[in-house]
C-alpha positions as CSV (number, residue, x, y, z in Angstrom):
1,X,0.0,0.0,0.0
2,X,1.7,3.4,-1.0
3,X,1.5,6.2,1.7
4,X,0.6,9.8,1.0
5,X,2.3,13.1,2.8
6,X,1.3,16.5,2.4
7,X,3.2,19.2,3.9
8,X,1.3,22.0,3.8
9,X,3.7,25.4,4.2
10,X,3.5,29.2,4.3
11,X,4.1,31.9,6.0
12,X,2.7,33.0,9.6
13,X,-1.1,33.1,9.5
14,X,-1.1,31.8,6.0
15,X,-3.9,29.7,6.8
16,X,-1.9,26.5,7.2
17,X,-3.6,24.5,9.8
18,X,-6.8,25.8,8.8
19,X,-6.5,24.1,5.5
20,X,-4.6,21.3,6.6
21,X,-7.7,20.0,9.2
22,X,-9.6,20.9,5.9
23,X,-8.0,18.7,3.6
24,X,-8.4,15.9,6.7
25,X,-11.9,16.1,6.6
26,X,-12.3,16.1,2.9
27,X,-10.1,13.0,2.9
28,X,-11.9,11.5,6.3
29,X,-15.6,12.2,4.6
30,X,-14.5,10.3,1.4
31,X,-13.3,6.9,3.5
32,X,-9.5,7.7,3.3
33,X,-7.6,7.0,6.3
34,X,-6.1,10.1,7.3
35,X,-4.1,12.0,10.4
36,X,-3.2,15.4,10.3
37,X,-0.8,16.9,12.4
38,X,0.6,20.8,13.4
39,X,3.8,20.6,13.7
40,X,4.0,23.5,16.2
41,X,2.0,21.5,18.9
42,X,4.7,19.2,18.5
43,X,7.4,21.3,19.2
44,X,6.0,23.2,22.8
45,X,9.0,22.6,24.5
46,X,11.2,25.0,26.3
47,X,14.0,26.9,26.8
48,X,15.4,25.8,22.8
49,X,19.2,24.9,22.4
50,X,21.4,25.5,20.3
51,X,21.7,24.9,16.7
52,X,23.4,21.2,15.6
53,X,23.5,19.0,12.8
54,X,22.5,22.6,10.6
55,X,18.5,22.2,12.0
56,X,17.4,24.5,15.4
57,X,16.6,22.5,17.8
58,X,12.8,22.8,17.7
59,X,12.8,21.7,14.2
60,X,15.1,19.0,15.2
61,X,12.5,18.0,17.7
62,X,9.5,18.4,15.2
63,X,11.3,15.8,12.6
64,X,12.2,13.4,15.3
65,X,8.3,13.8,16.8
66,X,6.9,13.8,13.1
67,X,8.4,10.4,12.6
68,X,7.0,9.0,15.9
69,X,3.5,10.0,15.4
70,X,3.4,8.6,11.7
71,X,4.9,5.3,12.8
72,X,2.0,5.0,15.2
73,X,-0.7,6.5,12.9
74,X,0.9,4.2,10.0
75,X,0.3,0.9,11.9
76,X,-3.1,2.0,13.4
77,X,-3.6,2.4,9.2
78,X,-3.5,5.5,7.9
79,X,-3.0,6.4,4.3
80,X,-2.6,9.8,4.1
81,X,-0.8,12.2,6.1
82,X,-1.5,16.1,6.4
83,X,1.3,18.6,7.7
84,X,0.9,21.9,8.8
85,X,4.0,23.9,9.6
86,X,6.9,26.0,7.9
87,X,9.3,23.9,5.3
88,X,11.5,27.3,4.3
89,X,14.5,25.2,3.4
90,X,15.6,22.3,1.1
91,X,17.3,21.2,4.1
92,X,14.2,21.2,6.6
93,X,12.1,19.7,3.5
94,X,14.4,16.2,3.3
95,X,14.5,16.1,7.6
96,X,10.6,16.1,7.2
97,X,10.6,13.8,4.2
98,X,13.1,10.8,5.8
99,X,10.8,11.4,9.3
100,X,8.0,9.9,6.7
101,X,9.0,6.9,5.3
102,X,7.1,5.1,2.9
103,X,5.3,8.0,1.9
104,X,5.1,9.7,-1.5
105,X,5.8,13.3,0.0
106,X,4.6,16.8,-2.2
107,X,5.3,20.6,-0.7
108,X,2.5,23.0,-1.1
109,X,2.9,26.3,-0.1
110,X,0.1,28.4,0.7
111,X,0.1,32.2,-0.2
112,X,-2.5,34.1,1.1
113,X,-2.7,38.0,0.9
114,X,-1.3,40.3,3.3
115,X,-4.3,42.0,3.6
116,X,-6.6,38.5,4.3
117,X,-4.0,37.3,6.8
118,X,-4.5,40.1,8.4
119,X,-8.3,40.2,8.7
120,X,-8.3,36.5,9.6
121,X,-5.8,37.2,12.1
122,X,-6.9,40.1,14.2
123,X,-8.9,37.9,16.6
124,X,-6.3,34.4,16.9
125,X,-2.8,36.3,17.5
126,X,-1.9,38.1,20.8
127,X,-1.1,41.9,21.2
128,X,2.6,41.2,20.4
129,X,2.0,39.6,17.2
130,X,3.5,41.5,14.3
131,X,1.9,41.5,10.9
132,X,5.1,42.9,9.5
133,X,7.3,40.9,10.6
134,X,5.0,37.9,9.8
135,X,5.1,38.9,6.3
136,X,8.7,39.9,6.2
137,X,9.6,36.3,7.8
138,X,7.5,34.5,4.9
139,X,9.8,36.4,2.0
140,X,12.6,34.4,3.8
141,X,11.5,31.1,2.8
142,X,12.9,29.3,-0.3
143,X,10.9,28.0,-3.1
144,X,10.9,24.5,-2.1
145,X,7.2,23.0,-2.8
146,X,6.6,21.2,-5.3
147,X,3.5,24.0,-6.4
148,X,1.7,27.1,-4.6
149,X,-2.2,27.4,-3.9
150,X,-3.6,31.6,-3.4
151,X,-5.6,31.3,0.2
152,X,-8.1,33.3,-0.6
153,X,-11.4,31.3,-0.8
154,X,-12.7,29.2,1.8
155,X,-11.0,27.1,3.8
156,X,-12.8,24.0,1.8
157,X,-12.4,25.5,-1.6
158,X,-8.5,25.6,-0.9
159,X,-8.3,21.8,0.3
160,X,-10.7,20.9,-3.1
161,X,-7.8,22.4,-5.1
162,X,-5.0,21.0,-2.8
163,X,-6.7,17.5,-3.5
164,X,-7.6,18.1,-6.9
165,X,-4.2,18.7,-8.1
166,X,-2.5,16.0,-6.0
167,X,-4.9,14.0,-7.3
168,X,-5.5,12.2,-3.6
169,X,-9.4,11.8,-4.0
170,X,-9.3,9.6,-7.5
171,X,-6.8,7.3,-5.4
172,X,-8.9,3.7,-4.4
């Protein structure tokens, strides 16, 4: 049985676990097998370390949690996998990747208008949040997915396309 991975990426308050529990229950209402996962509640753990082996330590600790969660939601039978979190390197992309084996992995990246994130935002972020420097941050990442979806519809409508051009729902 071939295994399916999404990592769904973007910048802050892209939309990327909003979608992500989207495209889960898209997948869950049409009998697929499916977890979905955000890798910041994962990674809650403090004070950080320093940097080794060229990942921070909290994604260090996302990869190696990643990989224990799918190992348990592989042999409890899932097919599909859904990822929420920043990928902003090539490098962070193949620690997430090897966390998932037996998986076909793809990259999307979500990219959702300043002006949208910050509507959607203005309620879910605290008074330090920074829309700014949110929006600066996401320039940062590298073009690592394997395509980009606008989030500027519904959270549905974006997981329809998602699925549509990974082609996950005409899977048996």
């Amino acid at each position: 049985m071939t295994h399916h991975a999404l990592l769904l990426t973007g910048g802050t308050g892209a939309g990327k676990t909003t979608v992500a529990q989207a495209i889960g229950r898209i997948l869950t209402t049409d009998h697929h097998t499916t977890a979905v996962l955000d890798l910041d509640a994962i990674a809650q753990f403090g004070p950080g370390r320093p940097v080794s082996n060229g990942l921070r330590f909290h994604d260090q600790l996302r990869v190696r949690n990643l990989e224990a969660v799918w190992s348990t939601y592989r042999a409890a039978g899932a097919r599909f996998m859904v990822v929420s979190g920043h990928v902003t390197t090539p490098e962070l992309r193949a620690a997430y990747t090897s966390a998932l084996p037996e998986c076909d992995v793809q990259v999307v990246r979500l990219h959702t208008p300043p002006d949208l994130i910050a509507e959607r935002t203005r309620t879910t972020r605290g008074p330090d949040w920074d829309l700014q420097a949110a929006l600066a941050e996401a320039e940062t990442h590298q073009p690592i997915q394997d395509f980009a979806v606008t989030n500027e519809r519904t959270p549905g409508e974006t997981a329809d396309e998602i699925l549509t051009r990974l082609g996950w729902l005409a899977l048996a």
